[in-house]
N, C-alpha and C positions, 0 to 999 in steps of 0.2 A: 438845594443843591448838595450841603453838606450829608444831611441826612438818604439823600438818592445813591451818592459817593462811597455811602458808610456800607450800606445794602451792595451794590458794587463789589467791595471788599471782601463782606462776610463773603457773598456768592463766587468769586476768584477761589476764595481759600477754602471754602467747601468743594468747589469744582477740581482744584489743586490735588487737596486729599482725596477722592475718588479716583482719579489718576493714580497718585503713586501707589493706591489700594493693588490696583488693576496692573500696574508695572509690577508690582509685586507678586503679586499672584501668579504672572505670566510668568514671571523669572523661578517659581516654582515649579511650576508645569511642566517648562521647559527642562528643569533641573531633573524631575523624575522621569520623565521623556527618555531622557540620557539614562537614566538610570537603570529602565526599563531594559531598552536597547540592548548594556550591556551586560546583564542578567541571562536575557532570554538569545543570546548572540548566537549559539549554537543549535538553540532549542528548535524542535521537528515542527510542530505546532508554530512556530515566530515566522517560520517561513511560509508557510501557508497564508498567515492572517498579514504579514507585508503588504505592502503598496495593495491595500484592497481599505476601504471605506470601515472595517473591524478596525484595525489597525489605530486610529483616531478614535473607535469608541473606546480601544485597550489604555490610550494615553489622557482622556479626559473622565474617568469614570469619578464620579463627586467622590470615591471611599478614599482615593489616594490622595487627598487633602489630609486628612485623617492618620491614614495607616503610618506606622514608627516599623520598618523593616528589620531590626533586631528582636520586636515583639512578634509571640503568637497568640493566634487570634481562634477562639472558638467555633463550630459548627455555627451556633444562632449568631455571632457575630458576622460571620462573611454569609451567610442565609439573607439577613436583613440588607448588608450593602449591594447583594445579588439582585434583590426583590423576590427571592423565589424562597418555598420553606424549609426548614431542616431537614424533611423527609427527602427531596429531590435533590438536595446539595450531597447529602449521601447516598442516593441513589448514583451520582456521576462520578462519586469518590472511590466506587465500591469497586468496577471495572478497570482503573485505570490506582490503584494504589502503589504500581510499580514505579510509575512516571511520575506521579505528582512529590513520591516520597524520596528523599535519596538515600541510600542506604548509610552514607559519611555523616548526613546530615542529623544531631542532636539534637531531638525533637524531647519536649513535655508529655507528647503524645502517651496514653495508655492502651489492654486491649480494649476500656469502653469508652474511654476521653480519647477523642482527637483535635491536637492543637496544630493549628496552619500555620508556617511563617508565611514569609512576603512571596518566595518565590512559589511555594506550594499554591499561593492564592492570585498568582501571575496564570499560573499554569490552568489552573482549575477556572478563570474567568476565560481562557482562549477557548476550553473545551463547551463552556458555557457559549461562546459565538458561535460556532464552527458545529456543534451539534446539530441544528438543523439542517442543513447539508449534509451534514457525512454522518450521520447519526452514529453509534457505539459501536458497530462492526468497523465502519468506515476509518474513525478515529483510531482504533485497533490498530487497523493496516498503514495507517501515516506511522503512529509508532511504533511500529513493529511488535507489537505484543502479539504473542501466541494464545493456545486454548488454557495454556495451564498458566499465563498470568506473565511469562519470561519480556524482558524488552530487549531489544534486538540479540533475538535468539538463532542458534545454528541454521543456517537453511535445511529447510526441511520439504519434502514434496510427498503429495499422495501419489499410489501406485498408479492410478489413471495417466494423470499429467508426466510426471519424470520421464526426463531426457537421459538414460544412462550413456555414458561417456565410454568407451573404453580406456582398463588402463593405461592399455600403452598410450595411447592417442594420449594421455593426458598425461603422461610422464616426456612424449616428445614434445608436445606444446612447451612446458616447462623448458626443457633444456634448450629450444631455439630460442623462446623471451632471454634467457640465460644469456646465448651465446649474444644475439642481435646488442644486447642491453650493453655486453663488453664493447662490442665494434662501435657504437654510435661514441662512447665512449672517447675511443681513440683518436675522433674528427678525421676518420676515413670517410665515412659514409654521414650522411644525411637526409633528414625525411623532404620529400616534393612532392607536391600535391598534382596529383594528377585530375581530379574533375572536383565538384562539389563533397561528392559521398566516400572518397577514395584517397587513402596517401598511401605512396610508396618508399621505401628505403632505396637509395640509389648511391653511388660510387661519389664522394665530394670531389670533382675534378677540379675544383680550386688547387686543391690540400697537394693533388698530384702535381699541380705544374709548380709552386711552391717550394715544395720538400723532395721530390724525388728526381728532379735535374742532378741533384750533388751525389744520388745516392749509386754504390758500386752494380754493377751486372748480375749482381747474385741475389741485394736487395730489390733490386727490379724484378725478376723472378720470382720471386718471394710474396713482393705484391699482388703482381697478376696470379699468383695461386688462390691465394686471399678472398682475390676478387672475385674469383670465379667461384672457390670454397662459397661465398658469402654468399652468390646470386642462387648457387644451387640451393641455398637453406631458405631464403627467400621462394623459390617455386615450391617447395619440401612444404614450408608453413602452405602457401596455398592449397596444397594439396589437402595439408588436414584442415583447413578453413571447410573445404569442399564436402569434404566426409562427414564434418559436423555436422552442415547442412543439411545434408543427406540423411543421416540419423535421424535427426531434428524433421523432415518434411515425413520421415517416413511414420515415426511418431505420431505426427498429428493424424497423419491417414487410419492409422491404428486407432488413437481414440473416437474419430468419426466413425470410421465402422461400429464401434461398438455403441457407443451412442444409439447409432441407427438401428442396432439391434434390440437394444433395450426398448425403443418406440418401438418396434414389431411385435415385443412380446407384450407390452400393455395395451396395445388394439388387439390384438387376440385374446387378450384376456376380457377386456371390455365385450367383446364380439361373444366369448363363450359365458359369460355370463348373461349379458340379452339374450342369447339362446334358452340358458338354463333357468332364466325366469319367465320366458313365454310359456315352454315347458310346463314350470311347476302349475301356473295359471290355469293353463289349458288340461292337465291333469287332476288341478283339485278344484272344483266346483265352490268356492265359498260365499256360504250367501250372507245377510247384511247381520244378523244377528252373530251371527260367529266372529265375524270380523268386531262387530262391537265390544266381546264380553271374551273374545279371543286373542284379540291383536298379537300380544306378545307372542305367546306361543306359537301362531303359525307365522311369526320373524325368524323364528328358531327355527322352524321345519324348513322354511324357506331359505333361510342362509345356507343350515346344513345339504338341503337339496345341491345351491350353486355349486356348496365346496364338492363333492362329491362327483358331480358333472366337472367342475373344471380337475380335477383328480384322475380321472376318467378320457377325457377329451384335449388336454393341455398340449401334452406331451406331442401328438401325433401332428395338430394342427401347429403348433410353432415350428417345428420340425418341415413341415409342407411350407411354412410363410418363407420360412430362412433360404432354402432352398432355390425359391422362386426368387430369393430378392441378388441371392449369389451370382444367378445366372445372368437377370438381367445386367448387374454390373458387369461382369464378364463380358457380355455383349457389346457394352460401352467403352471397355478399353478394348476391343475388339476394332470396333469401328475410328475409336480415335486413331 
């Protein structure tokens, strides 16, 4: 019994220590959790990989046992806690140098040594999750990187897409957010929600039955000027709400068209090249020998043939397609 008792004991206190191992550990985990959290708190990337199932592999990865966040850590060091090789850790480093580095941030780094701290190796493990879903372009556009490397860089738009605004329209927008921004100000007015998708700015009839019982005949006139001032700036914004929209629908009408025109000129183009190689076919006789010890060369005759045919024949038939596709739509806002 003694000796059963003894066994007993030792196994309590072996058991014991595996425990407070494991309380231990957690109270680590837990501690860099937090620590993580408040690192990456504003980070474009953190919000992505939240409350998603990444998010737990970002707080459990075996390196941050390991890693000392004051130190930095080499290419083959964060490669091997990746599992992937030095080539593809800077493959992912090479696109995204703006984001991963901060410019404040004093780095070891050289132009052929690059040393990672904690945070650069925060960042560089979300892009490593998140990669196969939104691959390089994708990642780009969560962080606003542009072509030439900037991160959140000036808006910018190609000529296709842009909505141009006019000025004025955008110097009066301005000065009603201006004016509206003063009156909400004063607790004259307040916003009321009129349906799900919609609020409006309305008159606080609290505020009138309140304060202007006490107030003289001149300031009562004064108000209702106000009121009516305010409600006319309120239909004024609608108004250019309305215009914007208008620009903006007519916009898009504009690049569908041309869209559609671009597919008109590439079936015509498609269309006059099948022509100009039936053509060339039915024009030159070639028999197996030629084609064997010739190929190349009649590739040559025969490309130059198409270009020439479509040189020739482009102009007129695009011209004919456009025409017939104008009318038809013509017809259709005809009939709408």
């Amino acid at each position: 019994m003694k000796k059963h008792s003894f066994f007993l004991i030792i196994e309590d206190k072996y058991q014991f220590g595996l425990y407070r191992t494991e309380v231990s550990e957690l109270k680590v985990t837990e501690e860099m959790k937090q620590r993580i959290q408040e690192v990456l708190i504003h980070d474009p990337l953190f919000t992505v990989v939240r409350d998603t199932p990444m998010e737990e592999i970002l707080y459990s990865d075996s390196y941050l046992a390991e890693i000392i966040e004051k130190k930095f850590y080499s290419i083959t060091e964060v490669a091997v806690w990746f599992g992937i090789s030095d080539a593809k850790l800077r493959y992912y480093i090479k696109p995204f140098k703006e984001y991963i580095f901060l410019d404040q941030e004093l780095t070891p780094s050289t132009s052929t040594v690059i040393r990672l701290s904690f945070l650069a190796i925060l960042k560089l493990r979300m892009i490593m999750l998140l990669k196969d879903e939104y691959r390089v372009k994708g990642l780009k556009e969560l962080l606003g990187i542009d072509d030439v490397g900037r991160v959140n860089p000036r808006p910018h738009f190609s000529e296709e897409t842009a909505v141009t605004v006019p000025d004025h329209l955008g110097e009066k927008v301005d000065i009603l957010s201006n004016v509206l921004n003063q009156m909400l100000q004063t607790g004259l007015f307040e916003f009321k929600k009129k349906d799900e998708s919609e609020t409006q700015i309305v008159v606080n009839e609290d505020f009138f039955k309140q304060r202007l019982v006490a107030f003289p005949n001149d300031s009562n006139e004064q108000m209702e000027e106000i009121k009516a001032q305010t409600e006319k700036l309120i239909k004024d914004n609608e108004i250019l709400k309305d215009q914007i929209q208008d620009i903006t629908a007519h916009k898009v009408k504009d690049i569908a068209v041309k869209l559609r025109e671009r597919h008109i000129e590439n079936v015509v183009v498609s269309e006059l090249r099948a022509e100009a190689l039936s053509q060339f076919e039915s024009q030159n006789k070639i028999g197996l020998f030629k084609k064997l010890f010739y190929s190349s060369t009649i590739e040559k005759e025969k490309e130059q043939f198409v270009s020439n045919y479509l040189k020739v024949h482009l102009y007129d038939r695009l011209e004919l397609e456009l025409a017939d596709y104008y009318q038809a739509n013509q017809l259709q806002k005809v009939q709408k």
